[in-house]
N, C-alpha and C positions, 0 to 999 in steps of 0.2 A: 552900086550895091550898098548894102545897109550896110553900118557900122558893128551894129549886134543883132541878135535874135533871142527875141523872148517867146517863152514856151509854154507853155498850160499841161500841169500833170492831170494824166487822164480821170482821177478818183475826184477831180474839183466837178465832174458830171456824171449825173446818175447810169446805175449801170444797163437798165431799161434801154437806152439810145445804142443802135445801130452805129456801125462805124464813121458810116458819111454822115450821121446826125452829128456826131462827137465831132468829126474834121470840121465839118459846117460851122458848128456852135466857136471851134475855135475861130476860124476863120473869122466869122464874125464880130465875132466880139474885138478883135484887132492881134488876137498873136501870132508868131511866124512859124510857130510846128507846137508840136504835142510831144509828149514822155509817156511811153506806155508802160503799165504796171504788171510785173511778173513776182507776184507776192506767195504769201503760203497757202492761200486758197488753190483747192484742187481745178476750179475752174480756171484760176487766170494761169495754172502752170500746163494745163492743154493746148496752150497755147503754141509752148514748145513742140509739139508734135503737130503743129498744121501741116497741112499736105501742100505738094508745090503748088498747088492750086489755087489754096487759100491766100496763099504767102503770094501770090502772084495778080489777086485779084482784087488785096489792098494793096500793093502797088501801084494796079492799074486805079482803084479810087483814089490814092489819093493824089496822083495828077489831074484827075477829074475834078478834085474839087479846089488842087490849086495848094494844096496844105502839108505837107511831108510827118511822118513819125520819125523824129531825131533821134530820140535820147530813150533808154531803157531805164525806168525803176526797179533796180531787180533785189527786191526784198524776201526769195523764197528761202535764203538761207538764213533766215531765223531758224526755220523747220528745218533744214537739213545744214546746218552749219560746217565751213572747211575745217574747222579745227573739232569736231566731235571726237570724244573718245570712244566713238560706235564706229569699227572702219565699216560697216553697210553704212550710216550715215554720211562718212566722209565717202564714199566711192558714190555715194545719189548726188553729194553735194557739188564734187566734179564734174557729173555726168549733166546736172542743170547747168552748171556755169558753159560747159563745151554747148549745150543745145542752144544754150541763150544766146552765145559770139553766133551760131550760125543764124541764128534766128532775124540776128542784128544786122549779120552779112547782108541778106536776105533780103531784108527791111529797105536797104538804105543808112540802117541806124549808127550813128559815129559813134554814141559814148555810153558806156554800161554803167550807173551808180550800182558801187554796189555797198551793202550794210555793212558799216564796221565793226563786228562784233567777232571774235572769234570764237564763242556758243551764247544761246541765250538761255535755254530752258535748261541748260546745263552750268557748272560751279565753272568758272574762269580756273587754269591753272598752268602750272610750268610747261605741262603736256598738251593744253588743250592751244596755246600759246604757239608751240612746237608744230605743231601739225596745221597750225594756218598758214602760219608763215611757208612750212613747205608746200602747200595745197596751193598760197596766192602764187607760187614761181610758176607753178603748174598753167595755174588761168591766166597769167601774162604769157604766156608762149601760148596758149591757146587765141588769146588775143593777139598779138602778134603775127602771127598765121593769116589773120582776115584779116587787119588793119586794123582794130576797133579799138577804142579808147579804155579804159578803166580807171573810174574815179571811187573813193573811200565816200563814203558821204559820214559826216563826223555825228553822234549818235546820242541817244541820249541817258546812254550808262557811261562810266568812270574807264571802262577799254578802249573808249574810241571817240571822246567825247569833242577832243579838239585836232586843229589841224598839227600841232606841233608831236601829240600820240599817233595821228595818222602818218606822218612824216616818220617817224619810226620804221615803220612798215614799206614803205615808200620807198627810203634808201637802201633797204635791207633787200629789195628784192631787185631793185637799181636796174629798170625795166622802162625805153620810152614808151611803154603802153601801160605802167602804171599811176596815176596820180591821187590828186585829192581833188572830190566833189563834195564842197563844205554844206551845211545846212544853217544858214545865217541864225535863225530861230534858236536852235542845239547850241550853237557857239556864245550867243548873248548870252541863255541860261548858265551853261559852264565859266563864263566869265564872270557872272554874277556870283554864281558858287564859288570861286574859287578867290576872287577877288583880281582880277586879271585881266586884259584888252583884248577886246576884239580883233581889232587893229592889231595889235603885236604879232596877235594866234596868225592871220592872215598872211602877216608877215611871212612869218615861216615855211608857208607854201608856197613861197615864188616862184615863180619858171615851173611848176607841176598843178596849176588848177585849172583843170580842164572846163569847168563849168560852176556854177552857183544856182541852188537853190533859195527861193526867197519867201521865207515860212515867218509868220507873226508866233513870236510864243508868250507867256508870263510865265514869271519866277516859278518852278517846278511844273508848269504845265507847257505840254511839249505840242499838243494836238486840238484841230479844230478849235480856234482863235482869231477868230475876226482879224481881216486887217485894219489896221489902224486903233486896236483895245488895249495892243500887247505894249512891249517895254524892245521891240525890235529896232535902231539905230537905223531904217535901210538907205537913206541919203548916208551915210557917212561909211557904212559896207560897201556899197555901189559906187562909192567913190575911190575907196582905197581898194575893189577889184579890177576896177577899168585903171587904175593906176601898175595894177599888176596884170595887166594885161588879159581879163578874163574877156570874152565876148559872147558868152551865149549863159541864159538863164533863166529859169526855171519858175511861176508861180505855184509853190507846192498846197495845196487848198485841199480840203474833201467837201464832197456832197453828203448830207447829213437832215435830211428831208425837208427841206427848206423849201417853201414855195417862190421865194425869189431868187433862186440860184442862178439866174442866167443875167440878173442885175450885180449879184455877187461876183460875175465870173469877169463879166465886164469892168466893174470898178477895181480889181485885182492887176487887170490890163491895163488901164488908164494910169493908176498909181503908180505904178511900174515904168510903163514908158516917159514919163514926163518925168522921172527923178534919171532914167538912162536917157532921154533927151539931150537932158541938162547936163551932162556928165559926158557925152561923147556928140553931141551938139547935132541940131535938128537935121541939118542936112546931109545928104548920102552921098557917098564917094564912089 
């Protein structure tokens, strides 16, 4: 068996492509599963509602094409955040978190990133604070129940920017189903902000990171950045993950109408595998 598995989040390919085009594309281009995205668009949250049918039909694709959906990006709770001080916000924000573990059930899928934000289009407070933290006890005994994982992904405001603020939450809810799923890109920036190691932040999630994300950023800009433009360390992240034991990770990338997105998607893969090559060594156990 392989040593690790690297994965392509699904927003690095246009949303035009069919599922088996998307598993294909991945496949091809050299990664070992996909991360699909359950964000605040009312299309990608229908998704929640597929019939067993549907849910049974990319199953049966993606054996067919040989390529699995692992990992959930579940960013709809920016829009309906667990700590809103709107209880109909927080009871929709529940009711996605419960649809998405079964979605995941369902799936195959092991591990749920989920946003660490405890509101966003709302002011951060004592209260708004209160009511995540009870809502995340909530979604770990939801997880729990299926088996599925739950990682933080560290973000790019001042609530949840590094692992050591996620780890907060982490022990407070002192859940084997809840961790941190860091975002190398967010953590570089914050470390630059703040004056502070990467490394060290990492540190502090030991024995709880379920997974890595591997996103190129620059100084204040968090999105769509080239790999290899930014100020991202990823030989020296990838080092000190596999040294804490992480084994599965994530190329976070968008499509953004790029005529060469499937050379983009590729050199994402290639960069990637050759830095965890070298880090957990060619051969497979």
């Amino acid at each position: 068996m392989k040593k690790y598995s690297l994965g392509l989040y699904e927003k690095a390919l246009p949303d035009t492509l069919t599922w088996k085009e998307k598993l294909l594309t991945a496949k091809e281009t050299g990664f070992d599963y996909m991360e699909i995205s359950i964000d605040e668009s009312d299309e990608r949250q229908k998704r929640l509602e597929w019939t067993r049918k549907q849910r049974t039909e990319l199953v049966a694709l993606m054996e067919e094409i040989g390529l699995p959906i692992r990992s959930m990006c579940l960013s709809a709770h920016r829009k309906y955040p667990l700590g809103s001080e709107d209880a109909a916000v927080r009871r929709r924000s529940l009711e996605i978190m419960e649809q998405a573990i079964v979605l995941a059930d369902d799936l195959g899928i092991r591990t749920i990133q989920l946003a660490g934000y405890d509101v966003y289009y709302e002011e951060t407070s004592i209260s708004t604070r209160q009511h995540f933290a009870q809502n995340l006890t909530r979604a770990a005994q939801f997880a729990a129940d299926k088996g599925i994982l739950l990682g933080f992904e560290t973000m790019e405001t001042p609530f949840m920017d590094t692992v050591e603020k996620a780890m907060e939450y982490v022990n407070l809810v002192n859940s084997p189903y809840l961790g941190v799923y860091p975002d190398v890109g967010n953590l570089t920036n914050a470390a630059k902000l703040y004056g502070t190691s990467v490394i060290e932040d990492l540190n502090k999630g030991a024995g709880h990171i379920v997974s890595l994300h591997l996103k190129e950023t620059k100084p204040g800009e968090y999105r769509e950045i080239p790999f290899g433009v930014g100020h991202v360390n990823f030989e020296m992240t990838i080092r000190k993950a596999v040294q804490l034991g992480v084994f599965r990770y994530v190329t976070e990338m968008w499509y953004v109408g790029q005529e060469n997105w499937i050379a983009d998607v590729k050199d994402a893969a290639d960069r990637m595998k050759t830095i965890l090559d070298q880090q957990f060594g060619n051969d497979e156990v």
